[in-house]
PyMOL CGO cylinders between C-alpha atoms (Angstrom):
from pymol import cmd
from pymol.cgo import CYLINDER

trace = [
    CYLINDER, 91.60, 141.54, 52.57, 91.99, 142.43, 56.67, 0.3, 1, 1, 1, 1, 1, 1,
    CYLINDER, 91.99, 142.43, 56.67, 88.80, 141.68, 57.04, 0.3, 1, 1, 1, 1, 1, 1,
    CYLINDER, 88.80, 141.68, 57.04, 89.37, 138.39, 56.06, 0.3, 1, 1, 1, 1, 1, 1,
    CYLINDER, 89.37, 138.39, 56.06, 91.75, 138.00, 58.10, 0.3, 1, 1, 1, 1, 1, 1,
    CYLINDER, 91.75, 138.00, 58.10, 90.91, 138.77, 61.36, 0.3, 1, 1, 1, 1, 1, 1,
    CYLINDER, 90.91, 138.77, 61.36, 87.86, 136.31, 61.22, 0.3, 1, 1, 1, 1, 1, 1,
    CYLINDER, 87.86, 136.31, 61.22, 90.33, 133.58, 60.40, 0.3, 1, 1, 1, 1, 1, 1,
    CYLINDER, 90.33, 133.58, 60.40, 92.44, 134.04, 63.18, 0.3, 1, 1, 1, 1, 1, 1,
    CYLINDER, 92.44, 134.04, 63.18, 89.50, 134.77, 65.53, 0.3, 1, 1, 1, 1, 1, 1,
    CYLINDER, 89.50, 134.77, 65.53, 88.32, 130.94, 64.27, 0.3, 1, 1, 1, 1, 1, 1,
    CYLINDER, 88.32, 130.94, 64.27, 91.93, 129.93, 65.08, 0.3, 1, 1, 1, 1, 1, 1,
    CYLINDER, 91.93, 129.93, 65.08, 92.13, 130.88, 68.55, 0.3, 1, 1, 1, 1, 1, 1,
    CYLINDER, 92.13, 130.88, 68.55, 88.95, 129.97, 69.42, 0.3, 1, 1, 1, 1, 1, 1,
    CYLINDER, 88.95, 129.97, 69.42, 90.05, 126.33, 67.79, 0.3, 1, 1, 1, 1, 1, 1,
    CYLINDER, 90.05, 126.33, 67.79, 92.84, 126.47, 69.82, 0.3, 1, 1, 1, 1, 1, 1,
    CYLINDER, 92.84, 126.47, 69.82, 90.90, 127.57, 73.23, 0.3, 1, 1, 1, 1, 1, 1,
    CYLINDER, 90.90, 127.57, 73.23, 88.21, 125.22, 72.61, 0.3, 1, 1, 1, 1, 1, 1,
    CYLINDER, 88.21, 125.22, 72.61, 90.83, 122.37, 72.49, 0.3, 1, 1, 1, 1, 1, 1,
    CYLINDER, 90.83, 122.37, 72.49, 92.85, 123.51, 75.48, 0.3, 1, 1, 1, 1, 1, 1,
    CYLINDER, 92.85, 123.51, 75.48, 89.92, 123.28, 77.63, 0.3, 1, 1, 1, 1, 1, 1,
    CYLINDER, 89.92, 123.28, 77.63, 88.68, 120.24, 76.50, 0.3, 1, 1, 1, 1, 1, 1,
    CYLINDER, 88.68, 120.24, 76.50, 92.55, 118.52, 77.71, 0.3, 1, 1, 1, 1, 1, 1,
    CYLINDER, 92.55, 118.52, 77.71, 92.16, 116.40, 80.58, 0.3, 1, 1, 1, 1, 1, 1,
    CYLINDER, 92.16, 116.40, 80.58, 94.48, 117.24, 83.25, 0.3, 1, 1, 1, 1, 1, 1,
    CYLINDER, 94.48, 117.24, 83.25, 94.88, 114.60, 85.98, 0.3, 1, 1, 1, 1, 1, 1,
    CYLINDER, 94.88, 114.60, 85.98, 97.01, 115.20, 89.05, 0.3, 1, 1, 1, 1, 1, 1,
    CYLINDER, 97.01, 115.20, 89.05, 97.76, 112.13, 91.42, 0.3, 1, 1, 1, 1, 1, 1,
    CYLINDER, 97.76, 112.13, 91.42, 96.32, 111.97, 94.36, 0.3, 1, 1, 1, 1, 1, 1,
    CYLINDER, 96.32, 111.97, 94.36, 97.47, 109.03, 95.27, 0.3, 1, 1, 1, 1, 1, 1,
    CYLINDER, 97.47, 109.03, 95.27, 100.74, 109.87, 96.55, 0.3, 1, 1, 1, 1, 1, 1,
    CYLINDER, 100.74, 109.87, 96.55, 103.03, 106.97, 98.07, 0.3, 1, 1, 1, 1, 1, 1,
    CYLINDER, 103.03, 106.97, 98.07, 104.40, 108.48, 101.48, 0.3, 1, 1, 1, 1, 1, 1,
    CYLINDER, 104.40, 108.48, 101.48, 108.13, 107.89, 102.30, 0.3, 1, 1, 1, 1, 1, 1,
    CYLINDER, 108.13, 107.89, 102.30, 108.29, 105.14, 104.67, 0.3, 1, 1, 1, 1, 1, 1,
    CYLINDER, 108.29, 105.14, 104.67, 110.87, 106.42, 107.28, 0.3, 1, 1, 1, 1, 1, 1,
    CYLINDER, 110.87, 106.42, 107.28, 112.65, 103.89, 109.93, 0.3, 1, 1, 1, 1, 1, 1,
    CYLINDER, 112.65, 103.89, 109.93, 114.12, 105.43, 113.03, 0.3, 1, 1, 1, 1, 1, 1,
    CYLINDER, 114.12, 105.43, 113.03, 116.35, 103.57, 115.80, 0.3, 1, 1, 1, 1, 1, 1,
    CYLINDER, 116.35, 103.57, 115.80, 117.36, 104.44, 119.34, 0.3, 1, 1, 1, 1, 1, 1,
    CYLINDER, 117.36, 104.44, 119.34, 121.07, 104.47, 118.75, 0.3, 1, 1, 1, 1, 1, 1,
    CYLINDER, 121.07, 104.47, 118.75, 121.03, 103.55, 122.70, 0.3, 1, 1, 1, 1, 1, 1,
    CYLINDER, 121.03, 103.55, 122.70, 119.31, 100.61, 122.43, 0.3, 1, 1, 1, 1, 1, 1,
    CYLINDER, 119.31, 100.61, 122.43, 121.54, 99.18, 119.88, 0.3, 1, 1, 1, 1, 1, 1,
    CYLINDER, 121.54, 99.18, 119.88, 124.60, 100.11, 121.48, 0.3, 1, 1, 1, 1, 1, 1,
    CYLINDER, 124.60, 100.11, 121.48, 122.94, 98.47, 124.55, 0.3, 1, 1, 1, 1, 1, 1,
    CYLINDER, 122.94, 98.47, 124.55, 122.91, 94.90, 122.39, 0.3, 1, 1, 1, 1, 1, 1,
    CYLINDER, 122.91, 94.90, 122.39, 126.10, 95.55, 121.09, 0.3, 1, 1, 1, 1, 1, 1,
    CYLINDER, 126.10, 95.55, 121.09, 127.89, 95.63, 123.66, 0.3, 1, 1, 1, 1, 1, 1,
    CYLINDER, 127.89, 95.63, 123.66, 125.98, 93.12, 125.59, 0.3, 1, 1, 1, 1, 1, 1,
    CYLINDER, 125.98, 93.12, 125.59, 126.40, 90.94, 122.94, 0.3, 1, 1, 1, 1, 1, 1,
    CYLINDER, 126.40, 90.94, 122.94, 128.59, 87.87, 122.09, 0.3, 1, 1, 1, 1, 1, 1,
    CYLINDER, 128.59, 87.87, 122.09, 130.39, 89.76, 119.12, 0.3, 1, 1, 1, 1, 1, 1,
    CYLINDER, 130.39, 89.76, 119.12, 131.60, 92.70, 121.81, 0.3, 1, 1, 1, 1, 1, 1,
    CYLINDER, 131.60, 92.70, 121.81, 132.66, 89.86, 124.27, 0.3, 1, 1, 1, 1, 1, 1,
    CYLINDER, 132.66, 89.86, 124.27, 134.91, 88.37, 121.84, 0.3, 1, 1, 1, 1, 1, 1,
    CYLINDER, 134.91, 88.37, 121.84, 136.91, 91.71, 121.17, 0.3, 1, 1, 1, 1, 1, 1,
    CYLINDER, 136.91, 91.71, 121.17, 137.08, 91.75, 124.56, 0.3, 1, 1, 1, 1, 1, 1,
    CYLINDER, 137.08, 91.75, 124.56, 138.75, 88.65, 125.19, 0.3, 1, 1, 1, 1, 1, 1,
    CYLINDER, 138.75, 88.65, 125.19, 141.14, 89.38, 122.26, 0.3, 1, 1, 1, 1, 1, 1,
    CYLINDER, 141.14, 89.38, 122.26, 142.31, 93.17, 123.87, 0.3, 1, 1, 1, 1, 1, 1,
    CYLINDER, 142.31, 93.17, 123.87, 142.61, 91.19, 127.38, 0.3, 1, 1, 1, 1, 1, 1,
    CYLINDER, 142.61, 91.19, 127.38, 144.66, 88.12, 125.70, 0.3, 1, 1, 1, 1, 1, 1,
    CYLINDER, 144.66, 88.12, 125.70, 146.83, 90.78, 124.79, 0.3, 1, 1, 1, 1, 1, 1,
    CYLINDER, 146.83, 90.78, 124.79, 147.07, 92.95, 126.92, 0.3, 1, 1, 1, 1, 1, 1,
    CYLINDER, 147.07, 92.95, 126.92, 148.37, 89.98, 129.16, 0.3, 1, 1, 1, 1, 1, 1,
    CYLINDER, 148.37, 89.98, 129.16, 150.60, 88.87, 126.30, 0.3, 1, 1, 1, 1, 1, 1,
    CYLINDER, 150.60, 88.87, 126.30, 152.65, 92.38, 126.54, 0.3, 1, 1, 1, 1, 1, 1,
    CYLINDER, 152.65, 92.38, 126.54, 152.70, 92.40, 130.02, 0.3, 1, 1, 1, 1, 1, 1,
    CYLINDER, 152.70, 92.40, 130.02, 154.24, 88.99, 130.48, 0.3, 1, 1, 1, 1, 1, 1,
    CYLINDER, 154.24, 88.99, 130.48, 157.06, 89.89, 128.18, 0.3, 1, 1, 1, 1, 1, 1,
    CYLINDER, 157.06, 89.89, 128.18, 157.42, 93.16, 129.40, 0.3, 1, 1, 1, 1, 1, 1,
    CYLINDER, 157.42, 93.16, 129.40, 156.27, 95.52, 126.38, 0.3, 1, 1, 1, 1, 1, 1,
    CYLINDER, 156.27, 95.52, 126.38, 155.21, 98.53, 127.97, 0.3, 1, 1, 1, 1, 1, 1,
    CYLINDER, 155.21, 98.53, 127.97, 154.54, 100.61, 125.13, 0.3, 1, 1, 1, 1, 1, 1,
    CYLINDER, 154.54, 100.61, 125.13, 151.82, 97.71, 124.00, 0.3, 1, 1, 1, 1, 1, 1,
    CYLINDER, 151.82, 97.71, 124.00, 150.71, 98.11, 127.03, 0.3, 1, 1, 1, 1, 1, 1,
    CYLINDER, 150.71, 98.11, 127.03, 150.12, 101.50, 127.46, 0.3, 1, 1, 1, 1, 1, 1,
    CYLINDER, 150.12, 101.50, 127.46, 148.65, 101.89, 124.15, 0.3, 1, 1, 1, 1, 1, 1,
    CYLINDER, 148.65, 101.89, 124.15, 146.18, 98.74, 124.97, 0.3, 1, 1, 1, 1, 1, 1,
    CYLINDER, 146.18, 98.74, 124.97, 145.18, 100.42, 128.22, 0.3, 1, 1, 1, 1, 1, 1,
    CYLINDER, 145.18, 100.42, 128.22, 144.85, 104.11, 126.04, 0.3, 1, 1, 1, 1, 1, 1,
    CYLINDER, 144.85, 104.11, 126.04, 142.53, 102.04, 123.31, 0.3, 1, 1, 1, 1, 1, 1,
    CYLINDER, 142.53, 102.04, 123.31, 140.56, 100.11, 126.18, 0.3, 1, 1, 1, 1, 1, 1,
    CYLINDER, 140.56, 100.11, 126.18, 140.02, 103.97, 128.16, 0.3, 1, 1, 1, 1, 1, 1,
    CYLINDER, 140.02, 103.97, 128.16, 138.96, 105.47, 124.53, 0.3, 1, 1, 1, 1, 1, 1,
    CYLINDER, 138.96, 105.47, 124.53, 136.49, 102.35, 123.80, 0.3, 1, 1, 1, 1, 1, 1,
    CYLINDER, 136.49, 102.35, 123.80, 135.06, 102.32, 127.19, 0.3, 1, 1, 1, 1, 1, 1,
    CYLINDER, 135.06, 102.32, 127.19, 134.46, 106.38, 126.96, 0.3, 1, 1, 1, 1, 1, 1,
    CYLINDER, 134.46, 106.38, 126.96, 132.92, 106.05, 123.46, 0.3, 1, 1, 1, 1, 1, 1,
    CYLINDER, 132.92, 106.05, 123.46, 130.46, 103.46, 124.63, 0.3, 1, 1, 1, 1, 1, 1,
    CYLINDER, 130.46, 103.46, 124.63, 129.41, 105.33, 127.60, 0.3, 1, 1, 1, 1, 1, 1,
    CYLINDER, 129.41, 105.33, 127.60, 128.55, 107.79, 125.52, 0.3, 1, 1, 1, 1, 1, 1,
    CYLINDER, 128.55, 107.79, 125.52, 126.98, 105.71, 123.00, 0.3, 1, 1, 1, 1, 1, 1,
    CYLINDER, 126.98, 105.71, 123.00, 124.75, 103.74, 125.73, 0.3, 1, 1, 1, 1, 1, 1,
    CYLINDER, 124.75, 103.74, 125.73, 123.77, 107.23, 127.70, 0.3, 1, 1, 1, 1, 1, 1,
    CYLINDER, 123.77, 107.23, 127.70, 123.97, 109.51, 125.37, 0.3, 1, 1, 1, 1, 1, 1,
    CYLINDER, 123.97, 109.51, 125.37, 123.73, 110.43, 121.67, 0.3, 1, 1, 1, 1, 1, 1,
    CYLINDER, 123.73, 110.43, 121.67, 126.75, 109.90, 120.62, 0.3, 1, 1, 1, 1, 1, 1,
    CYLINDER, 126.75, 109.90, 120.62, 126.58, 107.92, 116.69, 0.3, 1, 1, 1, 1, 1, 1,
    CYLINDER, 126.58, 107.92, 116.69, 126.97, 104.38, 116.46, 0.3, 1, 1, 1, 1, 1, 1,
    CYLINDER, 126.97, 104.38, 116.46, 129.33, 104.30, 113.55, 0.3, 1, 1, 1, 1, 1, 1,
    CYLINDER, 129.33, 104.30, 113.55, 131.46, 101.86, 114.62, 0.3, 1, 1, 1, 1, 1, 1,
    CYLINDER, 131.46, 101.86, 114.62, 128.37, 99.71, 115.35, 0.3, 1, 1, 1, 1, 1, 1,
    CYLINDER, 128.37, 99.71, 115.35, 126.46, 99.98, 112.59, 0.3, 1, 1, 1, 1, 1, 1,
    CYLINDER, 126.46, 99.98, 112.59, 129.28, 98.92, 110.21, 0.3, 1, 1, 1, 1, 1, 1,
    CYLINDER, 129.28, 98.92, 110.21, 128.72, 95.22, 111.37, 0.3, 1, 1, 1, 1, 1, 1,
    CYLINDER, 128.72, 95.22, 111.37, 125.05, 95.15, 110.46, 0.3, 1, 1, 1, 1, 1, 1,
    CYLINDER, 125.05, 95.15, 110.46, 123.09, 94.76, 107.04, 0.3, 1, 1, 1, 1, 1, 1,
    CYLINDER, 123.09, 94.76, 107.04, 121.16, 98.06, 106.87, 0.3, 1, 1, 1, 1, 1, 1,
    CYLINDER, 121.16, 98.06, 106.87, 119.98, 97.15, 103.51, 0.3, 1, 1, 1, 1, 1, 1,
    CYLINDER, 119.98, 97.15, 103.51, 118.93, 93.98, 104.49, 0.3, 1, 1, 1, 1, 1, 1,
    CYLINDER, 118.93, 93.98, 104.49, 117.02, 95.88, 107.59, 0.3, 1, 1, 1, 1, 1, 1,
    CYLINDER, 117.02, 95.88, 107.59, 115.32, 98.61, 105.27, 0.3, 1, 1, 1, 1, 1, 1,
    CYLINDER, 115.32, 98.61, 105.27, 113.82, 95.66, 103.31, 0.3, 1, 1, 1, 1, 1, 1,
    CYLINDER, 113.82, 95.66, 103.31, 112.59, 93.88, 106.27, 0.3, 1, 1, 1, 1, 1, 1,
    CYLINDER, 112.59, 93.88, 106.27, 111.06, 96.68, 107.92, 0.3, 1, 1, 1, 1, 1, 1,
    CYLINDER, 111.06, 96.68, 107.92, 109.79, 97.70, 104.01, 0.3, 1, 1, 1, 1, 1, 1,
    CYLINDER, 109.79, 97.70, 104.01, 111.00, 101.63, 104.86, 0.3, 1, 1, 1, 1, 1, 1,
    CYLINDER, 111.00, 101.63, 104.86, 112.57, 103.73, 102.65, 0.3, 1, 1, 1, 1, 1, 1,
    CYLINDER, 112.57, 103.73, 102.65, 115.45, 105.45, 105.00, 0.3, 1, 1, 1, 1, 1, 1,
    CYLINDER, 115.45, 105.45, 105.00, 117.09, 104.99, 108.27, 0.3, 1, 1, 1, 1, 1, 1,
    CYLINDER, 117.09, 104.99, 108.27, 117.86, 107.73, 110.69, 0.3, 1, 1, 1, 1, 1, 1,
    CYLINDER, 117.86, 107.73, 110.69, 118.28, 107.80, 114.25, 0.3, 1, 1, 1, 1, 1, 1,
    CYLINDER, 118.28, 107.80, 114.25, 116.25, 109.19, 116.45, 0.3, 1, 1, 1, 1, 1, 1,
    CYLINDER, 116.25, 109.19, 116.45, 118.20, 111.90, 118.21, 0.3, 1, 1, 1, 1, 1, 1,
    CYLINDER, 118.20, 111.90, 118.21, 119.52, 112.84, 114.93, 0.3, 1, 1, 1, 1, 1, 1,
    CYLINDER, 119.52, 112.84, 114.93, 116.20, 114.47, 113.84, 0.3, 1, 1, 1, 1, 1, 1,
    CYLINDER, 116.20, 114.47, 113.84, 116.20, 118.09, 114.06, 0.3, 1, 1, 1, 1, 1, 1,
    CYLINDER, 116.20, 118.09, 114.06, 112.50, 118.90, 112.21, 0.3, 1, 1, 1, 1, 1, 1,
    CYLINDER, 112.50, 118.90, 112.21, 109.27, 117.34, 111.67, 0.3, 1, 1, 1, 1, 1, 1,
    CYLINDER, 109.27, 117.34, 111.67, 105.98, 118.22, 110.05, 0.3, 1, 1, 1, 1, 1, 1,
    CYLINDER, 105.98, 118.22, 110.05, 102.96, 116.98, 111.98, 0.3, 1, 1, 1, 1, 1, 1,
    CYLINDER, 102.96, 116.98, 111.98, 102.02, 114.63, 109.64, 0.3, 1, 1, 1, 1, 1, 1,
    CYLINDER, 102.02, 114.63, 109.64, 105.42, 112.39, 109.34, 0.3, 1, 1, 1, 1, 1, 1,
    CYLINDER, 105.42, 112.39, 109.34, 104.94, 108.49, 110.32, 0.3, 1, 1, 1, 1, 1, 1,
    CYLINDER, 104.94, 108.49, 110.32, 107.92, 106.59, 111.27, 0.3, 1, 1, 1, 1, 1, 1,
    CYLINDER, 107.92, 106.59, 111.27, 108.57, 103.25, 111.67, 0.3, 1, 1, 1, 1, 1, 1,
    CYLINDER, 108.57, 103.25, 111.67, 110.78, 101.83, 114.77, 0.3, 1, 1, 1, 1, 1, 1,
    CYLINDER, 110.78, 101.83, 114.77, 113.27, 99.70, 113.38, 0.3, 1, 1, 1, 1, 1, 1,
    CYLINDER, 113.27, 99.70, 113.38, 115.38, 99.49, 116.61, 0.3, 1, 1, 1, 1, 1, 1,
    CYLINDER, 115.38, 99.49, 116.61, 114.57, 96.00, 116.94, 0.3, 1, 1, 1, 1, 1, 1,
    CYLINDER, 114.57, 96.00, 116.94, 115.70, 94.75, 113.82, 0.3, 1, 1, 1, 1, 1, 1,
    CYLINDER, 115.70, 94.75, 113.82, 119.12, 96.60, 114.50, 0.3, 1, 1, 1, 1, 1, 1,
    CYLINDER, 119.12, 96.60, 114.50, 119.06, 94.94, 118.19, 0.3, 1, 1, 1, 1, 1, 1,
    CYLINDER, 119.06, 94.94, 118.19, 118.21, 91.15, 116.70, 0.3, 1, 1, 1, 1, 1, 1,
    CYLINDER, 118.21, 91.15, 116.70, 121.28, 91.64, 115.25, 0.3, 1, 1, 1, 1, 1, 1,
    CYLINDER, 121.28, 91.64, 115.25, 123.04, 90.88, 118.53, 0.3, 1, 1, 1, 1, 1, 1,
    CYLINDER, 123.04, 90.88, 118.53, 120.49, 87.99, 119.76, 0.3, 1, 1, 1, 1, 1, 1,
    CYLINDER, 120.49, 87.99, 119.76, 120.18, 89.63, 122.89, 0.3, 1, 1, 1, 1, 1, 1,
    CYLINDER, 120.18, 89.63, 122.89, 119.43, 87.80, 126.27, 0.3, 1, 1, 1, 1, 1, 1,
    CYLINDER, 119.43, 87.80, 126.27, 116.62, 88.10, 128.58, 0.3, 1, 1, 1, 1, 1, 1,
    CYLINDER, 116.62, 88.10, 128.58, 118.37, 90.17, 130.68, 0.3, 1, 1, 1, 1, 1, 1,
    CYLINDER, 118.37, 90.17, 130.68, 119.51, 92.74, 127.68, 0.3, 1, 1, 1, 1, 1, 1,
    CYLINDER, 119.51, 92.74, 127.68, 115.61, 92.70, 126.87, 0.3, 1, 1, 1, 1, 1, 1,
    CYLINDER, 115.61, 92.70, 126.87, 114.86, 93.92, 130.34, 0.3, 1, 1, 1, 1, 1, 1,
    CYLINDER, 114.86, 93.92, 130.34, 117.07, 96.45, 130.19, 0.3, 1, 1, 1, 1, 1, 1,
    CYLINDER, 117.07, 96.45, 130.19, 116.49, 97.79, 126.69, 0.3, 1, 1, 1, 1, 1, 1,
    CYLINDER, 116.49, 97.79, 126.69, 112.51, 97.85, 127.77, 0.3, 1, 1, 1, 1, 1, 1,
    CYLINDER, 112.51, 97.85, 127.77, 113.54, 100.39, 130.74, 0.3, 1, 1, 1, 1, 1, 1,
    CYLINDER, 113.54, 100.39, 130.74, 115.99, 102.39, 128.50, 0.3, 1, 1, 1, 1, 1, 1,
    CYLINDER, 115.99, 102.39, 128.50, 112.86, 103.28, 126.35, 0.3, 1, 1, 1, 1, 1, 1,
    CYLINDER, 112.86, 103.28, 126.35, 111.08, 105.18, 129.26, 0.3, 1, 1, 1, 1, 1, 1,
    CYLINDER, 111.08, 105.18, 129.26, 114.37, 107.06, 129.86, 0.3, 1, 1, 1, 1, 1, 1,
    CYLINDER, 114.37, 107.06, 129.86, 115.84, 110.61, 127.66, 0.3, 1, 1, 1, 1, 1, 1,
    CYLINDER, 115.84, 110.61, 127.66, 119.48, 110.46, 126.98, 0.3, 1, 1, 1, 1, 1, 1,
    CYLINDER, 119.48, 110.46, 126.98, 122.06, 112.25, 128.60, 0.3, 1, 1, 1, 1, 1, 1,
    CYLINDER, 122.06, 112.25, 128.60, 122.91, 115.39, 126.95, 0.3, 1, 1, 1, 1, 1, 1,
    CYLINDER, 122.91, 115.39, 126.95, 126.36, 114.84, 125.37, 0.3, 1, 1, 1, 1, 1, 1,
    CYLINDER, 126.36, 114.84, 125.37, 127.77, 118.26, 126.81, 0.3, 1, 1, 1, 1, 1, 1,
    CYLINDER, 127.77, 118.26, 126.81, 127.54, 116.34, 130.13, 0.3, 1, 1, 1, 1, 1, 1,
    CYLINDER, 127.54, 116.34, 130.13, 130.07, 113.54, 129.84, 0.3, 1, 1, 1, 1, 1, 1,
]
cmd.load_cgo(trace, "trace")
């Protein structure tokens, strides 16, 4: 009676080998790379503030500021010049520096951008830390930049900011 047996499950794993080696295994070379947008936060803060959208927040801190000094409310006015100082430091930093564009980038469709662009995320530039060799972005800075419908003028100036390194932050 063993030797009945072992033939049997000799045959059996044999079967079994036979058929595992017969399996197809396919692996997918075909791999879909992540398509990866970067922006120079510079440029767009460049637009931004540039821009017709900036100009009218402008006007409205200067209408009133005016408004508080006319009828004599200093504390308004201190705290309008403390928000104007803290505005204008923040987009120093923003236009010469790294500093994120938060604030900025709240106003704009990013969605919308990503689909246009047809990229899968959105970083900025300064903020990457790593790369393999083989990573391929995509500039989207000029999507975020349309945003503003920027002048001739802002063009020039956004075409020599691109030839230029940012100023470390540690500096302001």
């Amino acid at each position: 009676m063993k030797i009945i047996k072992f033939p049997v499950i000799l045959i059996c794993f044999s079967i079994m080998f036979s058929f595992c080696s017969t399996v197809e295994t396919t692996v997918d070379t075909d791999i879909q790379k992540i398509q990866i947008g970067v922006y120079d936060s510079r440029e767009v803060a460049i637009a931004y503030a540039r821009g017709e959208y900036f100009e009218g927040i402008l006007e409205e801190l200067k209408t009133e500021y005016k408004n508080a000094e006319e009828s004599g409310n200093e504390e308004l006015v201190q705290k309008l010049d403390s928000i104007g100082q803290a505005s204008q430091d923040q987009l120093h930093k923003q236009v010469f520096s790294t500093m994120p564009i938060d604030n900025i980038l709240k106003l704009i469709n990013i969605e919308e951008i990503a689909d246009k662009a047809e990229v899968d995320l959105i970083v900025c530039r300064w903020d990457i830390i790593f790369e393999k060799d083989d990573i391929e972005y995509i500039d989207v800075t000029g999507y975020f930049v349309e945003f503003f419908s920027p002048d001739s003028e802002t063009q020039s100036i956004l075409e020599e900011v691109k030839k230029t390194e940012p100023i470390p932050l540690e500096f302001f």
